[in-house]
MARNUTOR-881495 format. One record per residue: residue number from 1; residue in three letters; x, y, z negated of N, C-alpha, C in turn. Coordinates in Angstrom, 1 decimal, decimal comma. Each point is the difference from the previous one (the first is absolute). Layout:
R:pos:code:n_X:n_Y:n_Z:ca_X:ca_Y:ca_Z:c_X:c_Y:c_Z
R:NUM:ALA:X:Y:Z:X:Y:Z:X:Y:Z
...
***
This chain:
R:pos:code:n_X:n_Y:n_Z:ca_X:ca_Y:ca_Z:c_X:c_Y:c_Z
R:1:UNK:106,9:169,4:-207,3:1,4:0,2:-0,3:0,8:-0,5:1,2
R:2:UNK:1,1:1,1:0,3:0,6:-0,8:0,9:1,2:-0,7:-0,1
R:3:UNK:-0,3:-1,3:1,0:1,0:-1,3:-0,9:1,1:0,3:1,3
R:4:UNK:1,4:0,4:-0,1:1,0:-0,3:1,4:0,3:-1,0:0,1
R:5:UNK:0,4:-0,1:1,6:0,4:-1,8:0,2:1,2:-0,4:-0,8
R:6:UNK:-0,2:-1,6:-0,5:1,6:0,1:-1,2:1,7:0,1:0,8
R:7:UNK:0,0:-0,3:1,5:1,2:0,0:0,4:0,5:1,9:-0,3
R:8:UNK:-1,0:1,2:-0,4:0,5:1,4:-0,3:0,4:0,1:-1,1
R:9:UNK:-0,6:-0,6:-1,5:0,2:0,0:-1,3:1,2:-0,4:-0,3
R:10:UNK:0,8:0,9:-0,8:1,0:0,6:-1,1:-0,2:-0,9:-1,1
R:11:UNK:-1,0:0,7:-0,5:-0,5:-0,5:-1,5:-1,1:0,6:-0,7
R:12:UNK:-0,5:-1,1:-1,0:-1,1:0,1:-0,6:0,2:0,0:-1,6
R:13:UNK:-0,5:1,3:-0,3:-0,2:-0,2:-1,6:-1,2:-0,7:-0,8
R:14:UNK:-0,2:0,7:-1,0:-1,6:-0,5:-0,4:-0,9:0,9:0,3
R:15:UNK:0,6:1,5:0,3:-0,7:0,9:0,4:0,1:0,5:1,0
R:16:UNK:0,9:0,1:1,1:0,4:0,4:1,0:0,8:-0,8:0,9
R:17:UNK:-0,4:-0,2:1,1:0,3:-0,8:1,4:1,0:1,1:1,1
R:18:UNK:1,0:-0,4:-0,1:1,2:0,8:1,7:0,0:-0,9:1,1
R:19:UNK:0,4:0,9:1,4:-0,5:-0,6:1,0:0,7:1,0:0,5
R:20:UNK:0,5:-0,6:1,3:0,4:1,2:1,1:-0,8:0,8:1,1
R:21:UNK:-0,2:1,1:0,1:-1,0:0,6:0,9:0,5:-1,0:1,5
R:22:UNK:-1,4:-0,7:0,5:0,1:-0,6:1,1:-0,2:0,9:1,0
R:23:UNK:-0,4:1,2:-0,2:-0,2:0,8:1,1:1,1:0,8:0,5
R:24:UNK:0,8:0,4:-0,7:1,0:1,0:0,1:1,4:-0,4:0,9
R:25:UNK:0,9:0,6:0,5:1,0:0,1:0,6:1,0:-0,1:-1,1
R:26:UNK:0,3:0,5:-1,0:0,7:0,4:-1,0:0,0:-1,0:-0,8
R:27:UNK:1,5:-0,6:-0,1:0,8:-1,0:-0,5:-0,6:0,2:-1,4
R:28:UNK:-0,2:-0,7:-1,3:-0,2:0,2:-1,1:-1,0:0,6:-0,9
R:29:UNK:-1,2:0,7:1,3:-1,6:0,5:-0,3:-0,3:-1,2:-1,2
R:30:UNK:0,1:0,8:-1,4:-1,1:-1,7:-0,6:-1,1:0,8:-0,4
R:31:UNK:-0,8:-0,7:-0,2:-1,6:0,2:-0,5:-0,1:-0,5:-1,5
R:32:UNK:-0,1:0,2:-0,9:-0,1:0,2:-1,7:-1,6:-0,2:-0,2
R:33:UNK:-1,0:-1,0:-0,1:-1,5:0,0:0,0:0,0:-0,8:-1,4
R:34:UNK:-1,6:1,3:-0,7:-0,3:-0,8:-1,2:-0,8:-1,3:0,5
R:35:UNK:0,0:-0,9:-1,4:-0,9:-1,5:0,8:-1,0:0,0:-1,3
R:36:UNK:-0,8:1,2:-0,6:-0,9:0,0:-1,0:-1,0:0,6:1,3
R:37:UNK:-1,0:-1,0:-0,1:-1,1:0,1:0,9:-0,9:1,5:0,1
R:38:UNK:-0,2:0,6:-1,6:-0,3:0,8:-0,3:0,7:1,6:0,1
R:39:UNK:1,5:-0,1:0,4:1,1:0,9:-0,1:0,1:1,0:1,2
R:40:UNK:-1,5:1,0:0,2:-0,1:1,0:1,0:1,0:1,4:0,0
R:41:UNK:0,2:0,0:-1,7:0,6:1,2:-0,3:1,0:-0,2:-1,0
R:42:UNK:0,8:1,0:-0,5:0,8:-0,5:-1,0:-0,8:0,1:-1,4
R:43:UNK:-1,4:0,5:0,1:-0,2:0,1:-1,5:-1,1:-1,9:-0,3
R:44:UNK:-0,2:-0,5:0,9:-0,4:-1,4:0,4:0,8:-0,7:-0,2
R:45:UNK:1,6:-0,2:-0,5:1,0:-0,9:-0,1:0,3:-0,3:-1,3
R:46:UNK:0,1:-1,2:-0,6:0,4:-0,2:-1,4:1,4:0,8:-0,3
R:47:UNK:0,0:0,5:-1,1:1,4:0,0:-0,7:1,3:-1,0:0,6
R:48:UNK:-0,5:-1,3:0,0:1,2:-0,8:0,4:0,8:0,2:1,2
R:49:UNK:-1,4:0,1:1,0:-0,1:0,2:1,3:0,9:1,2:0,1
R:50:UNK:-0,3:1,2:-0,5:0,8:1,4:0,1:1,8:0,1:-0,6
R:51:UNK:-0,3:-1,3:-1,0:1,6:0,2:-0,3:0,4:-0,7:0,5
R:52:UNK:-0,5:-1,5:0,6:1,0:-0,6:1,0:0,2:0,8:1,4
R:53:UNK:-0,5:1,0:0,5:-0,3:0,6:1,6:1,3:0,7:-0,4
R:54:UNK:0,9:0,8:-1,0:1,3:0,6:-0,1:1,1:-0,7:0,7
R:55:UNK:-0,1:-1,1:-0,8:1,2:-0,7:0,4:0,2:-0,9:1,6
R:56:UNK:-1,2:-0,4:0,1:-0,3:-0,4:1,4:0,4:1,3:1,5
R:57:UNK:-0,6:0,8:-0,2:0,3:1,3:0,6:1,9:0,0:0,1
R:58:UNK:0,3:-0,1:-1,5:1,4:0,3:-0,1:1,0:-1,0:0,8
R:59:UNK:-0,6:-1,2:-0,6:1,2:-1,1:1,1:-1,0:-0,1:1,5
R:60:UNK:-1,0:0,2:0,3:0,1:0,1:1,3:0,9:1,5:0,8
R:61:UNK:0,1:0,9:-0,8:1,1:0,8:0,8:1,6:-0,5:-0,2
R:62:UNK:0,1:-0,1:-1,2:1,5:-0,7:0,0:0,2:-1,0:0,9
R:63:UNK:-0,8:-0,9:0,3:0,3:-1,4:1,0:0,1:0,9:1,3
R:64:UNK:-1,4:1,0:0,3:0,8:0,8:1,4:1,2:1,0:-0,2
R:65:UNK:0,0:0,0:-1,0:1,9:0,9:0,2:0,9:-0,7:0,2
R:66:UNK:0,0:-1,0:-0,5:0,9:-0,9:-0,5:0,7:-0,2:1,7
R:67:UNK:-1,5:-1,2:0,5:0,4:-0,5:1,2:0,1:0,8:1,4
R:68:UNK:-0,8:1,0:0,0:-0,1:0,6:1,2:0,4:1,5:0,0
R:69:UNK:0,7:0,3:-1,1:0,4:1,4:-0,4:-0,4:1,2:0,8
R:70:UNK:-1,6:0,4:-0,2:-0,2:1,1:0,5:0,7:1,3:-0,4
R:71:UNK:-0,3:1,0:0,6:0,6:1,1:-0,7:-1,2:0,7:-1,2
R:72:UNK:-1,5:-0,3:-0,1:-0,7:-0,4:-1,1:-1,3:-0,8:0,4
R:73:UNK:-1,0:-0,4:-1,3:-0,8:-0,3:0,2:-1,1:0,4:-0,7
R:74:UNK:-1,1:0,3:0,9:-0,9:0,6:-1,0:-1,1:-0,7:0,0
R:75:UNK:-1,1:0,3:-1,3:-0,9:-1,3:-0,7:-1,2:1,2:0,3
R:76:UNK:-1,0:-0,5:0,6:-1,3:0,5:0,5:-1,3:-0,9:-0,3
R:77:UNK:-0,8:0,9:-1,3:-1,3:-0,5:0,4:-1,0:0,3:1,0
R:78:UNK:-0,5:-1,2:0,2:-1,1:0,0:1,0:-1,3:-0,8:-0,1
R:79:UNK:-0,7:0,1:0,8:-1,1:-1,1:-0,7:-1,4:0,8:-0,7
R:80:UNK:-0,1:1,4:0,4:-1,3:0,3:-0,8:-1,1:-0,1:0,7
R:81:UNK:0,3:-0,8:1,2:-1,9:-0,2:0,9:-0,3:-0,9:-1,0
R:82:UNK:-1,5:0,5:0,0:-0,6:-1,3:-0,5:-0,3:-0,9:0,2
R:83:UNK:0,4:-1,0:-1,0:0,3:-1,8:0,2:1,5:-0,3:0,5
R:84:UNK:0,9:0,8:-0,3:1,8:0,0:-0,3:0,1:-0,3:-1,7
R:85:UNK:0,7:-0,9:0,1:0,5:-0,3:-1,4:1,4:1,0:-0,2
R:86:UNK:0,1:0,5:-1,3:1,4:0,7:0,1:0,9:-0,8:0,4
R:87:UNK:1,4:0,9:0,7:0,5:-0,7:1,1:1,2:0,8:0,0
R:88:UNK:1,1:0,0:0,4:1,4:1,1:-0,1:0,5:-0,7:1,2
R:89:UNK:0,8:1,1:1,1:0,7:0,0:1,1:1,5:0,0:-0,5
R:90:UNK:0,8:-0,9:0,1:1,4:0,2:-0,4:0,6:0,4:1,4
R:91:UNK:0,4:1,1:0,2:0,7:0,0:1,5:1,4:0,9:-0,3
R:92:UNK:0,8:-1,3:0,9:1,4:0,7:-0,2:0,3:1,4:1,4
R:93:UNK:1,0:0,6:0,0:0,4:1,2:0,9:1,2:-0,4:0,7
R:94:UNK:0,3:-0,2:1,2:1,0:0,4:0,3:0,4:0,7:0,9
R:95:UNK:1,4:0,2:0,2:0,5:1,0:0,4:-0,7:-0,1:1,9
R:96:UNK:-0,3:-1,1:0,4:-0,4:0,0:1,5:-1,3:1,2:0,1
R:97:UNK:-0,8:-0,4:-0,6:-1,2:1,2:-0,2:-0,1:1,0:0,2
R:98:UNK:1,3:0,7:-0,7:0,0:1,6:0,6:0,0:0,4:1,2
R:99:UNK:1,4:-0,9:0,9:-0,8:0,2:1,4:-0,6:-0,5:1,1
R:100:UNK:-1,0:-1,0:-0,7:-1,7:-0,1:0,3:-1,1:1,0:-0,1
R:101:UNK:0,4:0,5:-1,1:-1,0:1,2:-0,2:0,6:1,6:0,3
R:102:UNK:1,1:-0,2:0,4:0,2:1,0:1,0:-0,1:0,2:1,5
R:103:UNK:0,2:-1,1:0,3:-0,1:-0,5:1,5:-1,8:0,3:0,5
R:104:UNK:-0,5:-0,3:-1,2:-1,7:-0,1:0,5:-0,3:1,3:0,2
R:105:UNK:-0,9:0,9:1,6:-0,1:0,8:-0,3:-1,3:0,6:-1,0
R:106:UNK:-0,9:-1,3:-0,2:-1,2:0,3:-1,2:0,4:0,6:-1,1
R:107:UNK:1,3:-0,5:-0,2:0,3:0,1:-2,1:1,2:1,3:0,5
R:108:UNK:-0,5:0,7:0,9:1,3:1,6:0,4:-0,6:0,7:-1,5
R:109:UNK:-0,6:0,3:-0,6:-1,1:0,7:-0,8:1,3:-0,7:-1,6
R:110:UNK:0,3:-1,0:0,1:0,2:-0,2:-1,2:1,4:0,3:-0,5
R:111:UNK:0,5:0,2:1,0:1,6:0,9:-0,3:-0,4:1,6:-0,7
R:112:UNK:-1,2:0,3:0,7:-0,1:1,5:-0,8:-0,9:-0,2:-1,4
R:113:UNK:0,0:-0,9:-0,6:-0,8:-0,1:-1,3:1,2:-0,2:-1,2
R:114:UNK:1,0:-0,5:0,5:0,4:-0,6:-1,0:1,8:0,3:0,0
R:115:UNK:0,6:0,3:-1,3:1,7:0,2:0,5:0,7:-1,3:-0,4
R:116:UNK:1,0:-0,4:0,1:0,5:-1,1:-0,3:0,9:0,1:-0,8
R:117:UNK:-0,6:-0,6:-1,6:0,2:-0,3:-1,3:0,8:-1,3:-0,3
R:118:UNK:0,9:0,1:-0,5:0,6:-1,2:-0,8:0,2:-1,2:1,1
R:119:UNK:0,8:0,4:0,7:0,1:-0,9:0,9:-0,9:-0,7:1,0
R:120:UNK:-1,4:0,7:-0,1:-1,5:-0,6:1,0:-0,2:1,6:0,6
R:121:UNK:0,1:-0,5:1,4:-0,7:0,9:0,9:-1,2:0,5:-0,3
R:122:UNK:-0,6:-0,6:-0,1:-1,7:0,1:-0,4:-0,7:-0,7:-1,1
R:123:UNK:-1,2:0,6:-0,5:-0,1:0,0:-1,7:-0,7:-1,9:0,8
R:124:UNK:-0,6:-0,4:-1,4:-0,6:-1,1:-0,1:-1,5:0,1:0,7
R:125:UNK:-0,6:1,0:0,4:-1,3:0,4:0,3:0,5:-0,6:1,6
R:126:UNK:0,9:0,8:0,3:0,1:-0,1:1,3:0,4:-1,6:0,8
R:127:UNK:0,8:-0,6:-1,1:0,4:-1,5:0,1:-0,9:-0,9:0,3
R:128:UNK:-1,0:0,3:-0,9:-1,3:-1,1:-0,2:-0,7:0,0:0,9
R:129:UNK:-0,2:1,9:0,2:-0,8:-0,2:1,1:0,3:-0,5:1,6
R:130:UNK:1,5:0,0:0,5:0,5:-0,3:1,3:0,0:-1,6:0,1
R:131:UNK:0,2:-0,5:-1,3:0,3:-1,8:-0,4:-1,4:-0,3:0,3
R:132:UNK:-0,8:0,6:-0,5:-1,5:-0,4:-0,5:-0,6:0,0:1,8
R:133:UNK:-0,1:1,1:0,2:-0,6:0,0:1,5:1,0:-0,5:1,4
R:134:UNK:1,4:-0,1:0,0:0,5:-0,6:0,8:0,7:-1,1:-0,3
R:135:UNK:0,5:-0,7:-1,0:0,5:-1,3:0,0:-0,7:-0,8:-0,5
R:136:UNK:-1,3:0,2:-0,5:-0,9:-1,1:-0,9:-1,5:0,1:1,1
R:137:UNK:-0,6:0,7:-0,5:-1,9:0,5:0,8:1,0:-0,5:2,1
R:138:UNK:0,2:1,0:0,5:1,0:-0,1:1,2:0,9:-0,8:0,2
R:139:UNK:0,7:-1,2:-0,4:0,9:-0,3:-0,1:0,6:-0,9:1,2
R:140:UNK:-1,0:-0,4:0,7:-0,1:-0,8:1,1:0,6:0,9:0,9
R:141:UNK:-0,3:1,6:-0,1:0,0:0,9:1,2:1,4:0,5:-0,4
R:142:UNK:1,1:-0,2:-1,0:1,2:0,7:-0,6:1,2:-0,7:1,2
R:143:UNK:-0,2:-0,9:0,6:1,3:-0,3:0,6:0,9:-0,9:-0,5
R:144:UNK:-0,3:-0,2:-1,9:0,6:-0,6:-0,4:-0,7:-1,5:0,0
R:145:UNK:1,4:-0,8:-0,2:0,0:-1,5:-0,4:-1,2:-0,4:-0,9
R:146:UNK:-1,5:-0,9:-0,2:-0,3:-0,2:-1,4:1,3:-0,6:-1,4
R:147:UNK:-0,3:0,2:-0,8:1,4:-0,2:-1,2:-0,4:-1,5:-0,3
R:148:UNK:1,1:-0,9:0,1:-0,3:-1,7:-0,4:0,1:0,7:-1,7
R:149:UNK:-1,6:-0,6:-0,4:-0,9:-0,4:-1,3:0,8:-0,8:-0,7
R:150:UNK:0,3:-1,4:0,9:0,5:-0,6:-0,7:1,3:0,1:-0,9
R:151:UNK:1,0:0,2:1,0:1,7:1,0:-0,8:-0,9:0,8:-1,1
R:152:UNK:-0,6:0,8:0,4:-0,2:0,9:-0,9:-0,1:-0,3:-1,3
R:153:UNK:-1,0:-1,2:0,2:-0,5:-0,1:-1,7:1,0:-0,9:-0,3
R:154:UNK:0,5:-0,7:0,7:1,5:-0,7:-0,6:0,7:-0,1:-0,8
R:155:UNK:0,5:1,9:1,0:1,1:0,8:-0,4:-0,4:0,7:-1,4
R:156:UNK:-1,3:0,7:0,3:0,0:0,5:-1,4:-0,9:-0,8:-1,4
R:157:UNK:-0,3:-1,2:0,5:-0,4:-0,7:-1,0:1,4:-0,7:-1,0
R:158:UNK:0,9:0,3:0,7:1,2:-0,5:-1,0:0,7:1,3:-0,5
R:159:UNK:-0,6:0,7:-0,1:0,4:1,5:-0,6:-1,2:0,1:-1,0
R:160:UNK:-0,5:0,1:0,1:-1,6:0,0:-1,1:0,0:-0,3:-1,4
***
């Protein structure tokens, strides 16, 4: 199981552990991890475990709206290689992104996929995937600042 270092941790329930993605560029990436040794999949998770994971999910987005007011944020599982404990990507959006991933000429392809709904240029596929492979996996190579961990969990541990 994997344990994060404690200067990234949020908070800990009885079933689930928050932490900030250490890898990422992006202010407020938190990581949502079950801490039942056994919890590969959701049908592996107690009852308790499943009804505490709502609310946890829930105020870790409100603490990032709250503080860092993206324009949204979306909740992604991840975690199905084997020997990932279930795991959720809390990642906020904002408005700088769009043109980052317009500027790149790699992601030219994803202006024609997608029309711009409800105020987001691009659906949630397209978000995760530019966040995922350029500000987190790449992140060293983005240009940007690493994000101080520490503010982070500070900031949104007093929102929580």
């Amino acid at each position: 199981m994997f344990t994060p270092p404690s200067h990234s941790i949020l908070s800990q329930t009885e079933h689930w552990r928050v932490h900030h993605n250490l890898h990422s560029r992006v202010e407020g990436y938190l990581m949502i991890g079950a801490l039942d040794p056994e919890g590969y999949d959701f049908d592996q998770l107690s009852s308790e475990s499943l009804s505490e994971m709502g609310l946890v999910i829930k105020n870790c987005v409100s603490a990032i709206k709250r503080v860092y007011k993206p324009k949204h944020v979306f909740v992604s599982r991840y975690g199905v290689v084997p020997g990932n404990l279930v795991h959720f990507h809390v990642i906020p959006v904002y408005d700088w992104m769009d043109q980052r991933i317009e500027d790149d000429p790699r992601y030219s392809f994803v202006a024609e996929l997608t029309e711009e709904t409800d105020g987001l240029k691009y659906d949630a596929a397209d978000y995760l995937y530019y966040i995922w492979r350029e500000l987190t996996e790449r992140a060293d190579q983005s240009g940007l600042v690493p994000v101080d961990v520490g503010t982070v969990v500070k900031e949104l541990s007093l929102s929580l």
